[in-house]
py3Dmol code that shows the C-alpha trace and the ligand (Angstrom):
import py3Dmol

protein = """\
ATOM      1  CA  UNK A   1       0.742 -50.644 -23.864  1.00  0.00           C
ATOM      2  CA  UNK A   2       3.522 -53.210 -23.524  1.00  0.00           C
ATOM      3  CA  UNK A   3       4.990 -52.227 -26.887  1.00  0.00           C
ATOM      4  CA  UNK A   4       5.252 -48.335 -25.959  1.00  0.00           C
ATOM      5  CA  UNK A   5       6.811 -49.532 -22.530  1.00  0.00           C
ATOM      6  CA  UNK A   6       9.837 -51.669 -24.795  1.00  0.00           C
ATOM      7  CA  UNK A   7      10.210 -48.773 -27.080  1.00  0.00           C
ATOM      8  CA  UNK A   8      10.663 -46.712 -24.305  1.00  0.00           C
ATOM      9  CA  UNK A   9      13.113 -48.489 -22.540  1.00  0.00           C
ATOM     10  CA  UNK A  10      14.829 -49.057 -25.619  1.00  0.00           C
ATOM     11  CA  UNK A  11      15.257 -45.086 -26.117  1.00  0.00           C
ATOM     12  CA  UNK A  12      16.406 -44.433 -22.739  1.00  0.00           C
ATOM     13  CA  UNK A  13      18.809 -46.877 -22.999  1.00  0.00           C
ATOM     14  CA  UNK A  14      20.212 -45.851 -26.123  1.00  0.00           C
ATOM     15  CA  UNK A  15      20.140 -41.918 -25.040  1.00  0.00           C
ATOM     16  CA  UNK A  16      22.255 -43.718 -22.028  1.00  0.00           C
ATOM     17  CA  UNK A  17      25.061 -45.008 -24.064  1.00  0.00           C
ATOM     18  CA  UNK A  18      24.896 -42.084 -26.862  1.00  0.00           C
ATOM     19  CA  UNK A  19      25.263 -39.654 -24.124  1.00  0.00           C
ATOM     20  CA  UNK A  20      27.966 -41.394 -22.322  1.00  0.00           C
ATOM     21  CA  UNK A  21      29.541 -42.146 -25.359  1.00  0.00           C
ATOM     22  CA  UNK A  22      29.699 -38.815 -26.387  1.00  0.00           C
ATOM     23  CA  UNK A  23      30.383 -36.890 -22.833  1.00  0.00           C
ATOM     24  CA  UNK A  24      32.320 -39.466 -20.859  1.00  0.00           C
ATOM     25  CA  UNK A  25      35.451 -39.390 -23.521  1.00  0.00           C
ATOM     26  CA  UNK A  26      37.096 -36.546 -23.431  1.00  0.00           C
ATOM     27  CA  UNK A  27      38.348 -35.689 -27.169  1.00  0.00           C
ATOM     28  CA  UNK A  28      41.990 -35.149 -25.037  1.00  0.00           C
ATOM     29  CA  UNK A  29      42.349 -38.679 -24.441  1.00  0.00           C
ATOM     30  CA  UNK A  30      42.886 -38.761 -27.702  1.00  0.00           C
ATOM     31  CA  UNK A  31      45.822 -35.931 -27.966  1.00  0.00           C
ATOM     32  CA  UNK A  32      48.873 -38.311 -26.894  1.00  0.00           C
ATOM     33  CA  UNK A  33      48.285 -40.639 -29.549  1.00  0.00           C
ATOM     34  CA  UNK A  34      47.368 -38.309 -31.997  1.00  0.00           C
ATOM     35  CA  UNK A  35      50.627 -36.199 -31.399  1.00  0.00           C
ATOM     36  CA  UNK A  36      52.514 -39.579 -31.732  1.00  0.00           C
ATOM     37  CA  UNK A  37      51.591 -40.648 -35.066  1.00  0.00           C
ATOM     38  CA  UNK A  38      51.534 -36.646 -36.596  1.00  0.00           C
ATOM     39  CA  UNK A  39      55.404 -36.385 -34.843  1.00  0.00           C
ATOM     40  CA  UNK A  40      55.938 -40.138 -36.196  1.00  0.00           C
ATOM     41  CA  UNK A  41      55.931 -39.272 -39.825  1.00  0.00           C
ATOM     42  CA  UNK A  42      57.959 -35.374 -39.243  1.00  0.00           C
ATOM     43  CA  UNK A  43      61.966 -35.664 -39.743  1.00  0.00           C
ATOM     44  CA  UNK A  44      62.198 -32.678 -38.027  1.00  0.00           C
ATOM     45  CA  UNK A  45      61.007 -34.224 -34.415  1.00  0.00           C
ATOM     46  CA  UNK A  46      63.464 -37.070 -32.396  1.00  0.00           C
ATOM     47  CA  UNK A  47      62.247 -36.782 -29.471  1.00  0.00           C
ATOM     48  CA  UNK A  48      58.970 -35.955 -27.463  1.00  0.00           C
ATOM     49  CA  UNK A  49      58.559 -34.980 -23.846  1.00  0.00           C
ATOM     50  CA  UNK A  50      54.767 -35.238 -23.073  1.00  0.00           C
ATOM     51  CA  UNK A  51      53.936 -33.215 -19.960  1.00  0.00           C
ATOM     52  CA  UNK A  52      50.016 -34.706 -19.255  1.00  0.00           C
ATOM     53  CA  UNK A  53      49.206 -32.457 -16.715  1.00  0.00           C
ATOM     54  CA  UNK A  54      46.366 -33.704 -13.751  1.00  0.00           C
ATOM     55  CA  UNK A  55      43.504 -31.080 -14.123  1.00  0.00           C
ATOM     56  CA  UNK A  56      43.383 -28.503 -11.253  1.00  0.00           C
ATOM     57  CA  UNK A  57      46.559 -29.480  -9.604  1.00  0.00           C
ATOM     58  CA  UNK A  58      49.944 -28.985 -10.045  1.00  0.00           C
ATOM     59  CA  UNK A  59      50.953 -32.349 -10.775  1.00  0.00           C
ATOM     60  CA  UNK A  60      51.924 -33.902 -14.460  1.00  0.00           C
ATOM     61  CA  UNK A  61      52.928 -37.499 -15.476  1.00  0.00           C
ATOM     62  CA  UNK A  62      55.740 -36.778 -17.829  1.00  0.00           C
ATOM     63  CA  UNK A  63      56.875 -39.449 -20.733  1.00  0.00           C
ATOM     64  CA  UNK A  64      59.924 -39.359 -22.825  1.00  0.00           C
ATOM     65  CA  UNK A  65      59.578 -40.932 -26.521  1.00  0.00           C
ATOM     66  CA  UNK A  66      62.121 -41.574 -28.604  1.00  0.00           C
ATOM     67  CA  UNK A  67      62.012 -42.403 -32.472  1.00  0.00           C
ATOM     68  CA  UNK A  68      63.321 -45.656 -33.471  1.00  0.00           C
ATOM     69  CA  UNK A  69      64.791 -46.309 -37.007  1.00  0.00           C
ATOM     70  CA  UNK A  70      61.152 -47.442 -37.703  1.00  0.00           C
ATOM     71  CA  UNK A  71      59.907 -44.059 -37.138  1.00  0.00           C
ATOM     72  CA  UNK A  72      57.759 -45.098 -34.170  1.00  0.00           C
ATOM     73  CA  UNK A  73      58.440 -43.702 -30.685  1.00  0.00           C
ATOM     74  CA  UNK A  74      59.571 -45.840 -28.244  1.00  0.00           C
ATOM     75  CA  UNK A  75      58.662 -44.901 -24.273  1.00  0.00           C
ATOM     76  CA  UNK A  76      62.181 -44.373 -22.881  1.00  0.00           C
ATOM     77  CA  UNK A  77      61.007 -43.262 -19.399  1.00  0.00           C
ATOM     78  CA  UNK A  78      57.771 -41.877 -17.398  1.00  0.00           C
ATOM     79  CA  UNK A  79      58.137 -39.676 -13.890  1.00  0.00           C
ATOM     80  CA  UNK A  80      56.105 -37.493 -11.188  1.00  0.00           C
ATOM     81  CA  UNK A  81      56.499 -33.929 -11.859  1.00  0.00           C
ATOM     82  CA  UNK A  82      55.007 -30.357 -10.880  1.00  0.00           C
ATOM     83  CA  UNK A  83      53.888 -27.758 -12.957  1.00  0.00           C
ATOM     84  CA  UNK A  84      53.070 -24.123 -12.173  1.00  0.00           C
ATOM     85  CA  UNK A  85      50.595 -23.158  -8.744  1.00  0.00           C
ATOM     86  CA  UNK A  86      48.083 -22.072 -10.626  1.00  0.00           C
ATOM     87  CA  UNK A  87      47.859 -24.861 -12.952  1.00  0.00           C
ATOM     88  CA  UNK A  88      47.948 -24.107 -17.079  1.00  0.00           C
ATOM     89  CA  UNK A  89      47.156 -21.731 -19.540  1.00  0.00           C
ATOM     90  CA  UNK A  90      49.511 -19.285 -19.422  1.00  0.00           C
ATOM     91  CA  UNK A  91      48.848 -15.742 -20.505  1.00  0.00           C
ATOM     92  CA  UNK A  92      51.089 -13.243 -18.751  1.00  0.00           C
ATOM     93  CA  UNK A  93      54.351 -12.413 -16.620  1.00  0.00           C
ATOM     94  CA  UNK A  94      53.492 -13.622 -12.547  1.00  0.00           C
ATOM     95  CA  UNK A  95      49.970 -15.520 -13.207  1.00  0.00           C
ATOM     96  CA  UNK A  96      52.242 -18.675 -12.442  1.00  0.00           C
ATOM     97  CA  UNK A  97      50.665 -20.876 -14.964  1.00  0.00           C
ATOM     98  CA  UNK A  98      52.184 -23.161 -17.199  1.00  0.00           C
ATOM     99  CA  UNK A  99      51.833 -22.519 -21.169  1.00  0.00           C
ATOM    100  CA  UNK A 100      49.550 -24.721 -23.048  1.00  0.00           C
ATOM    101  CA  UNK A 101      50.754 -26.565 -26.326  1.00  0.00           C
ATOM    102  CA  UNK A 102      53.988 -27.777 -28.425  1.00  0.00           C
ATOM    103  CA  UNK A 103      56.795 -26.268 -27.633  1.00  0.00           C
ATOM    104  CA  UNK A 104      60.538 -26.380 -29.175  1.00  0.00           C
ATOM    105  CA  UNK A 105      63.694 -25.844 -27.148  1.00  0.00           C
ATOM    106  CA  UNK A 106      65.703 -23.180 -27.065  1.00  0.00           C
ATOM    107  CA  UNK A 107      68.977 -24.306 -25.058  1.00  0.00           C
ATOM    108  CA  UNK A 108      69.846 -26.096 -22.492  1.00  0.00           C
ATOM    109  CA  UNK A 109      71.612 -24.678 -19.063  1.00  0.00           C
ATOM    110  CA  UNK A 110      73.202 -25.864 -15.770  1.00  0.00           C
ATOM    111  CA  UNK A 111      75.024 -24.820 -12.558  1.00  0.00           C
ATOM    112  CA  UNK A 112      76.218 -28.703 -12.799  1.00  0.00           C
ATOM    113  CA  UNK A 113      78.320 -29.375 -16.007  1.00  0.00           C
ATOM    114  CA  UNK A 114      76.660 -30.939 -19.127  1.00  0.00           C
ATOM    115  CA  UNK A 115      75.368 -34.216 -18.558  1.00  0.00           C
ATOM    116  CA  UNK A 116      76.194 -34.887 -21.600  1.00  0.00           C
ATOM    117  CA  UNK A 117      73.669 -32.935 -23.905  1.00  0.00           C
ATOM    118  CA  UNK A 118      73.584 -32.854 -27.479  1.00  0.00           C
ATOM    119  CA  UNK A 119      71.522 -29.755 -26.781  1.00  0.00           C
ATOM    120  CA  UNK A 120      73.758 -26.262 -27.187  1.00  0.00           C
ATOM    121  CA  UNK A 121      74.693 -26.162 -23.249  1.00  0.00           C
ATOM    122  CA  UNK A 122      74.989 -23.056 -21.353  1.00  0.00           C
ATOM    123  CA  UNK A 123      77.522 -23.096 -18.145  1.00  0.00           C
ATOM    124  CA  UNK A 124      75.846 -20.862 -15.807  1.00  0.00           C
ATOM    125  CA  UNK A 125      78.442 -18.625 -13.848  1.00  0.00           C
ATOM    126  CA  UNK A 126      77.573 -15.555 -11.719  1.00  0.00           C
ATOM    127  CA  UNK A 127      76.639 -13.397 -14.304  1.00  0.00           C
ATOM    128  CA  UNK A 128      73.898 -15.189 -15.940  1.00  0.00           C
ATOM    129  CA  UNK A 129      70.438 -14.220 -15.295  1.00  0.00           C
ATOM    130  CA  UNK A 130      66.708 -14.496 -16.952  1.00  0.00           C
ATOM    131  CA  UNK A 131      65.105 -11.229 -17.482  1.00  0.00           C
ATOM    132  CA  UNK A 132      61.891 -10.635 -17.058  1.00  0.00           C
ATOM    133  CA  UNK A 133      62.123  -7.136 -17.657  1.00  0.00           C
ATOM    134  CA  UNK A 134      60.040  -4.594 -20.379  1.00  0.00           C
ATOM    135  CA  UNK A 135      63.634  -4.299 -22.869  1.00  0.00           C
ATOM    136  CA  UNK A 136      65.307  -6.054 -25.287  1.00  0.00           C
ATOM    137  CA  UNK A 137      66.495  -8.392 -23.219  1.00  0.00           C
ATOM    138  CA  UNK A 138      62.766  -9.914 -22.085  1.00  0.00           C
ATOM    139  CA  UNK A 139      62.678 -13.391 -21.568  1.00  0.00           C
ATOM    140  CA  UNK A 140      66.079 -13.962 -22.961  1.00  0.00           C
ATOM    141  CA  UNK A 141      69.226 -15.481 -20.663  1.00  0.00           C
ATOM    142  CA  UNK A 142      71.834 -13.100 -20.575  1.00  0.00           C
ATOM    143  CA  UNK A 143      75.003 -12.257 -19.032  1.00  0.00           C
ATOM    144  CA  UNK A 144      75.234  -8.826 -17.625  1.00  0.00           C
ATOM    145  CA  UNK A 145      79.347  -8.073 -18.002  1.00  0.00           C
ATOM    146  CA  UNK A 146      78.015  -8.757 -21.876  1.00  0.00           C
ATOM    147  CA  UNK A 147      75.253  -6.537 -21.854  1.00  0.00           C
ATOM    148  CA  UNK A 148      74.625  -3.303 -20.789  1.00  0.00           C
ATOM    149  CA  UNK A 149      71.312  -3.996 -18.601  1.00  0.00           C
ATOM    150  CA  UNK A 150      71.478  -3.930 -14.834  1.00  0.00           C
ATOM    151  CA  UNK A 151      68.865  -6.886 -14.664  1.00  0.00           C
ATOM    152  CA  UNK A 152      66.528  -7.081 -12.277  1.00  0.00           C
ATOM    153  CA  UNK A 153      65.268 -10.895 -13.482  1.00  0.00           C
ATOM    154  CA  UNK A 154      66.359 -14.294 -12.709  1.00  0.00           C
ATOM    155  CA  UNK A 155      69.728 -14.497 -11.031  1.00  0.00           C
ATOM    156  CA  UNK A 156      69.910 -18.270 -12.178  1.00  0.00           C
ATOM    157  CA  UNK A 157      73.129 -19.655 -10.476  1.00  0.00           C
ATOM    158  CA  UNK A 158      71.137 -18.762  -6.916  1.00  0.00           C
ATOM    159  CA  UNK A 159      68.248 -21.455  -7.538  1.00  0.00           C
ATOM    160  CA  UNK A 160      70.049 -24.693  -6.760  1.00  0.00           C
ATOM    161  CA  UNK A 161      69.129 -27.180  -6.868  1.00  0.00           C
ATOM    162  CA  UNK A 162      66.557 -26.134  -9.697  1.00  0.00           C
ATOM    163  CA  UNK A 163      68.752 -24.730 -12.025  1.00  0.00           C
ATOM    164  CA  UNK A 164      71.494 -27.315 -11.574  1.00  0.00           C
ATOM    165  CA  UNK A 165      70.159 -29.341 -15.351  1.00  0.00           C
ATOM    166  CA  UNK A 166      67.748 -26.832 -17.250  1.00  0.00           C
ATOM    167  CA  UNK A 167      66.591 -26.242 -20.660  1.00  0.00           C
ATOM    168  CA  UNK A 168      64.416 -23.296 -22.179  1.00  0.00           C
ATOM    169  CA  UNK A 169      61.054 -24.024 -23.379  1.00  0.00           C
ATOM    170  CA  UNK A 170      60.727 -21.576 -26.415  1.00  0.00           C
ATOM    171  CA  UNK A 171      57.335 -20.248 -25.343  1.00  0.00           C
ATOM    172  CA  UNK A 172      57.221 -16.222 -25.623  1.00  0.00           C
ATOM    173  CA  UNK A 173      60.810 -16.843 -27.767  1.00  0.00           C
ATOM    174  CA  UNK A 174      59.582 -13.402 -29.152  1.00  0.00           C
ATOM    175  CA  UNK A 175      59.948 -12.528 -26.480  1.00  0.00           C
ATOM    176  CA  UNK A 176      56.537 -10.277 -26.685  1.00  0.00           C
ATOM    177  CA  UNK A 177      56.424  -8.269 -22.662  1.00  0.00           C
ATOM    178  CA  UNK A 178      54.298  -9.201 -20.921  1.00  0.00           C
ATOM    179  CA  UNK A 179      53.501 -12.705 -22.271  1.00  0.00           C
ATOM    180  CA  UNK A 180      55.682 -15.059 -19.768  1.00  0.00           C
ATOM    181  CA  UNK A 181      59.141 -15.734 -19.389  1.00  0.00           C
ATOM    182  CA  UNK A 182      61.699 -18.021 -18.042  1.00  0.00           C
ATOM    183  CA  UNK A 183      59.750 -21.348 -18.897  1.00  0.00           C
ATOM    184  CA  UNK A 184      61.998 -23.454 -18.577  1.00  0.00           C
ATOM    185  CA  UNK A 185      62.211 -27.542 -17.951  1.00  0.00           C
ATOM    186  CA  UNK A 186      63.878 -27.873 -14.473  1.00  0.00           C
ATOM    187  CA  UNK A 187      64.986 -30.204 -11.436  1.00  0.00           C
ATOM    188  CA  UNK A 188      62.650 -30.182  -8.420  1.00  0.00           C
ATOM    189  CA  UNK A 189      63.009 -27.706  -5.462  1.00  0.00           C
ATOM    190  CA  UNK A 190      61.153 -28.001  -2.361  1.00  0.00           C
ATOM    191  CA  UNK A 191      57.596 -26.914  -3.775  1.00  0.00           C
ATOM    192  CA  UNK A 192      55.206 -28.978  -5.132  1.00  0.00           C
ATOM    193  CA  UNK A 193      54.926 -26.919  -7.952  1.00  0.00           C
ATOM    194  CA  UNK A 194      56.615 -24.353  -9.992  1.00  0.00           C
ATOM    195  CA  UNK A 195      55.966 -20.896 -11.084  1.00  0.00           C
ATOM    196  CA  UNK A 196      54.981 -21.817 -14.733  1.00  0.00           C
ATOM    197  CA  UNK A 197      57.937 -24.351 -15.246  1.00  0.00           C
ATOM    198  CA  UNK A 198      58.308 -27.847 -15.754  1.00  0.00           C
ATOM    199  CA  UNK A 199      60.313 -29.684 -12.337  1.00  0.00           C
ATOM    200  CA  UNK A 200      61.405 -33.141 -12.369  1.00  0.00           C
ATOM    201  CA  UNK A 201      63.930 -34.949 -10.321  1.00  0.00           C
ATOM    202  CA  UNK A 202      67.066 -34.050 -10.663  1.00  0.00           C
ATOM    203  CA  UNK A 203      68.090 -37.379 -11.843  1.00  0.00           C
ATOM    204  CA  UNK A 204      65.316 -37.659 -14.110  1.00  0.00           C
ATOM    205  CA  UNK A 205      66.567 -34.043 -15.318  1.00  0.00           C
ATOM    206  CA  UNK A 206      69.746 -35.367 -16.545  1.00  0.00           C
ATOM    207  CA  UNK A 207      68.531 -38.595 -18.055  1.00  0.00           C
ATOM    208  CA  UNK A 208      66.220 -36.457 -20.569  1.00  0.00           C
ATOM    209  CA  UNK A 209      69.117 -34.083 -20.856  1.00  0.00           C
ATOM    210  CA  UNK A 210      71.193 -37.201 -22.018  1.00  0.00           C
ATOM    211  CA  UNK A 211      68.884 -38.773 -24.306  1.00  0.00           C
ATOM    212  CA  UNK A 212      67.447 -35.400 -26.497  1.00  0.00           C
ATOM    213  CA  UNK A 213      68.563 -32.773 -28.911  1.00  0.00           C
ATOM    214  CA  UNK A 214      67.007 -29.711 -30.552  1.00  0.00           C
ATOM    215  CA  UNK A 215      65.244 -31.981 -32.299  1.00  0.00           C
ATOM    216  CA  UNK A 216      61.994 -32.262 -29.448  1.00  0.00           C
ATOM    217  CA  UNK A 217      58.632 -31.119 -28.996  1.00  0.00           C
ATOM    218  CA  UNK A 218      57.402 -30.597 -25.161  1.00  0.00           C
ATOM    219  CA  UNK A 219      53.821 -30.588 -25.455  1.00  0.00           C
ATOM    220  CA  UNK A 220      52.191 -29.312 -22.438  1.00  0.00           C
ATOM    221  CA  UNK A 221      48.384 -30.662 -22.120  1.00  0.00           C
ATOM    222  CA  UNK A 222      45.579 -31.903 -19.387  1.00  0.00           C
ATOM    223  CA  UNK A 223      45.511 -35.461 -19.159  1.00  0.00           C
TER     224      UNK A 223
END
"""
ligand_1 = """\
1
ZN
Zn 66.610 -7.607 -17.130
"""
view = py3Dmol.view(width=600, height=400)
view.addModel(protein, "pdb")
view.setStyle({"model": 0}, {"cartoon": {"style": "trace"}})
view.addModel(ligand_1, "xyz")
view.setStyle({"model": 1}, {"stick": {}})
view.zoomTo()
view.show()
């Protein structure tokens, strides 16, 4: 009888650790590391912004790498910031998620001057807005004496201090109505969250702004 109690034990135990093996480790532990050594070995990636976001909040821990002549990334700074109120996954115009996945840039903007960006920087005067209108002009940045589109979107230069160091996230750069738009990487307003954006301090905003070019990924995932 002893023999069957051992073997017993023995097979609960090991379901035990197989189980929690398998269950307790999330494969998206994994993702940061893995997206470092894919980008590692890719000439066509600098810089990475990770944006690990804190599952059912609106919260991230966000990490700048930056290749060295090694090809490794080196961690060049980590900071609080919020994503969109209604967490990620982003699927349409107003659901005020965040997008999921690797992302390029588009440009960068400001109602402060260029921090000194070697990202294409857009001066934001009056006329500049976002639209988020069904046209031609959907999820593009335009300026309306340029166009001929009374837009209804984005009037950027009123969000201060969000807008004051940008840059556009290319999700949607189809710009494909009614898939998202204005995702942009941002400086923190009074929120704790955004309405599908990226917000870090301002400070912080300018730092990244400083150190990339269009040579970045953002990748957007759960922790
Ligand atoms: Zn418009």
């Amino acid at each position: 009888m002893n023999k069957y109690l051992d073997i017993t034990i023995i097979v609960l135990f090991a379901i035990f650790f197989l189980t929690n093996n398998v269950f307790a480790e999330p494969e998206t532990k994994n993702i940061w590391q893995n997206k470092l050594s894919e980008y590692s070995s890719n000439n066509d990636v600098h810089s990475l912004i990770f944006v690990k976001c804190i599952k059912n909040t609106s919260e991230a821990n966000i990490e700048l790498y930056k290749k060295s002549e090694n090809n490794n990334f080196e961690l060049l700074l980590k900071a609080q910031g919020f994503i969109g109120k209604n967490g990620l996954g982003k699927e349409k115009e107003g659901d005020l998620k965040s997008p999921i996945g690797d992302f390029g840039i588009i440009q960068a903007f400001g109602i402060k001057p260029n921090p000194d960006t070697k990202l294409e920087y857009l001066a934001i005067n009056e006329n500049h807005y976002c639209c988020d209108e069904n046209c031609q002009y959907y999820n593009k940045i335009i300026d309306v004496k340029q166009v001929n589109h009374k837009c209804k979107g984005e009037h950027i230069i009123k969000y201060i201090p969000q807008y004051n160091y940008a840059f556009f996230i290319d999700y949607n750069k189809e710009g494909v109505y009614p898939k998202g738009s204005a995702i942009f990487m941002h400086c923190k307003g009074k929120k704790p969250y955004t309405a599908g954006c990226v917000a870090v301090d301002e400070e912080i905003m300018a730092n990244i702004l400083k150190e990339i070019d269009s040579y970045t990924r953002v990748c957007i995932y759960n922790e």
